[in-house]
N, C-alpha and C positions, 0 to 999 in steps of 0.2 A: 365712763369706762366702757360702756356697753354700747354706746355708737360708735368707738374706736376700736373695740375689737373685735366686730364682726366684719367690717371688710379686712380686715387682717385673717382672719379664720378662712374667711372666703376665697382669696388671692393664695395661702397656700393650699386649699382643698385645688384650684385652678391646675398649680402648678404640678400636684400630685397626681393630676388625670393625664397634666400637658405631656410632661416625660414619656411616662411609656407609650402614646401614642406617637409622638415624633421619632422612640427609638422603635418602634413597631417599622415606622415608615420606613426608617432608613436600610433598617435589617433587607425589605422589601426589595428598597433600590436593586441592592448591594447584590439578591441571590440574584434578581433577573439582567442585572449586569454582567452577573459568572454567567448563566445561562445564557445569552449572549455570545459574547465572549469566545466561550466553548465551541459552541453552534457555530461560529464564525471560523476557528482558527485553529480546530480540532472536532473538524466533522468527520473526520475517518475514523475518529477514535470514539466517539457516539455512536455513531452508526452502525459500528461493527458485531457488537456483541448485544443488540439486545433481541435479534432473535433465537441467541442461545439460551435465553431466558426464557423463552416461551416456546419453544421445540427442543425434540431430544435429537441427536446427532445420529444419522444410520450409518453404522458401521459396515464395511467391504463383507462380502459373502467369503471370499477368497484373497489370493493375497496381491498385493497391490503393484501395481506395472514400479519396473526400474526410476523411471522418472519422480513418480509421486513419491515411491520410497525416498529416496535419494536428496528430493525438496525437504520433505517432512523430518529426515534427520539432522537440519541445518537446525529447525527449534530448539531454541536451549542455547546455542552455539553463535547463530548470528543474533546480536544482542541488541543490537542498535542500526541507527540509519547514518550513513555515511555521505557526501558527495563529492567530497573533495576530490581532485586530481591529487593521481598518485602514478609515480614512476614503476611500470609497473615490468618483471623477467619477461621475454617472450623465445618461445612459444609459453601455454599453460603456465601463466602470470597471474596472479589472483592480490588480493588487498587481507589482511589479518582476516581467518575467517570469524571473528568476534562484533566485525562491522562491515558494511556494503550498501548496496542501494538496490532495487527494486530488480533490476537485471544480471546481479550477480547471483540470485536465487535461480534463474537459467542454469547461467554458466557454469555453476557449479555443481545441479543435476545433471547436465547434460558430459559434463566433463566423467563423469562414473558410466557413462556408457561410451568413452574414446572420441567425445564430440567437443573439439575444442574451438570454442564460438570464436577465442579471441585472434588464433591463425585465419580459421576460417571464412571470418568475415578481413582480415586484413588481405588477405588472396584476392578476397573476391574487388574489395574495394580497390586496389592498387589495381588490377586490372580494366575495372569499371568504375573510375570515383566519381563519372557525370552522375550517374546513376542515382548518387547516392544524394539526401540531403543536406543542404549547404547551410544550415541553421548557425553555425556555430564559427563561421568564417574560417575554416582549412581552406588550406591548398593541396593538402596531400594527407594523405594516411596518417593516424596517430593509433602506432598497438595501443598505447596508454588507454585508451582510453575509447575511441571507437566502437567495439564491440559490446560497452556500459552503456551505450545510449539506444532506449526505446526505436525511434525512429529509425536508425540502421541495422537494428535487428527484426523490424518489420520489414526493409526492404530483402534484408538478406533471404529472410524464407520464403517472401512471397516470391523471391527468384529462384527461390532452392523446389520449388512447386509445394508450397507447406500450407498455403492459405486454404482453408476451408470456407464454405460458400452458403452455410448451412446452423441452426443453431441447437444442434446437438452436440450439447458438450460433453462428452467423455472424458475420463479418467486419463491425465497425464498431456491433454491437449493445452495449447499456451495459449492466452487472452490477453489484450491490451484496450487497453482503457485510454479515456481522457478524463483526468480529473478538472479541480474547478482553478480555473484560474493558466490553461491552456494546459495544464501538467499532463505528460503520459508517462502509462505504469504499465507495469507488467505482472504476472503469476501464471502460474501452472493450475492447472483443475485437479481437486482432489478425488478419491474416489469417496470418500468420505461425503454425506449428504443431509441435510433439512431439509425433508418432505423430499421433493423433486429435487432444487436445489444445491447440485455439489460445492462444496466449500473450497477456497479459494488459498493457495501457498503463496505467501507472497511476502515481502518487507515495506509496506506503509509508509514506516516510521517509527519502529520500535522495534525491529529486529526481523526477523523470519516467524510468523506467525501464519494458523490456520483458521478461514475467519468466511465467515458467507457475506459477501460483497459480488458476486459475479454481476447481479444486476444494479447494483449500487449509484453506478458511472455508467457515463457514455463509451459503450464498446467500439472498439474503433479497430479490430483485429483477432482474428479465430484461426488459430495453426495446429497440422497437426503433426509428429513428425510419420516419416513413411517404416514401415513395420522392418525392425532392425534382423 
């Protein structure tokens, strides 16, 4: 009996080590998969918020320019990230203010001080569509949707004399980015700041949010508008 049941004793003491080290392993995989993962295909949303964790936000001494106002009360309101083509009124045509994309955070600041990007740039571009970029196979002007794309509203300002040449960023000034994977984005500068820093209005991908990203991306455009 006792040569038979000590490799029996043995092979379950094995198996009661083997377990939790394999399920150890796999747990392992599993988080550095999510980590992964994340890091891959939700880098805006990592990146964003962990220097709020480790600085405190400086608030405006006084009160904040028309523009940054005006971004900053979309939070709450625009909720989500949208791209879809959509049929849109013109003139001052806009999509549910509940969803949008990166460039409606402009246009709908800029619309509270009588600036309506989405005539403005269809003027411009009917009159001048060489001008404009051809990414997207037009032959001609689309209100719909035109004045929602980064690209043509880079051209627009840098025609409108809006480009700045310099990298002081002030309050209420618009930046454009390229994110990874050729994307360009947009946001306004807040007055709002970490260290140096000003924090950034913009819609990512989850709505209208205020988030320290200006050096995040490759900046690919610094506008400012001319004093109203």
């Amino acid at each position: 009996m006792q040569t038979t049941s000590k490799p029996y004793i043995y092979h379950e003491t094995q198996n009661c080590l083997f377990k939790p080290i394999v399920l150890s392993i796999a747990l392992s995989i599993l988080l550095i998969t999510t980590v992964v993962f994340f890091a891959r295909n939700h880098n805006s949303i990592l990146s964003i918020n962990t220097d709020f964790l480790q600085q405190e936000i400086t608030e405006p001494e006084g009160p904040s320019p028309q523009i940054v106002q005006s971004a900053r009360n979309q939070i709450g309101k625009t909720l989500r990230y949208d791209p879809a083509y959509t049929k849109l009124t013109y003139p001052m045509g806009d999509v549910p203010i509940s969803k949008g994309v990166c460039t409606d955070v402009i246009i709908r600041a800029l619309r509270d001080q009588n600036i309506d990007l989405q005539e403005l740039v269809h003027q411009d571009m009917s009159r001048n569509f060489s001008v404009y970029p051809k990414r997207w196979g037009l032959k001609q002007p689309d209100t719909n949707i035109d004045h929602r794309r980064v690209p043509n509203l880079m051209t627009y300002f840098t025609r409108q004399g809006w480009a700045v040449q310099d990298t002081n960023y002030q309050a209420g000034d618009i930046v454009t980015w390229e994110l990874k994977g050729n994307r360009p984005h947009i946001g306004i500068v807040s007055d709002r700041k970490i260290g140096d820093r000003p924090l950034i209005i913009h819609n990512i991908g989850s709505g209208t949010r205020e988030d320290d990203i200006l050096y995040r991306y490759t900046i690919t455009g610094h506008f400012r508008l001319p004093v109203q």
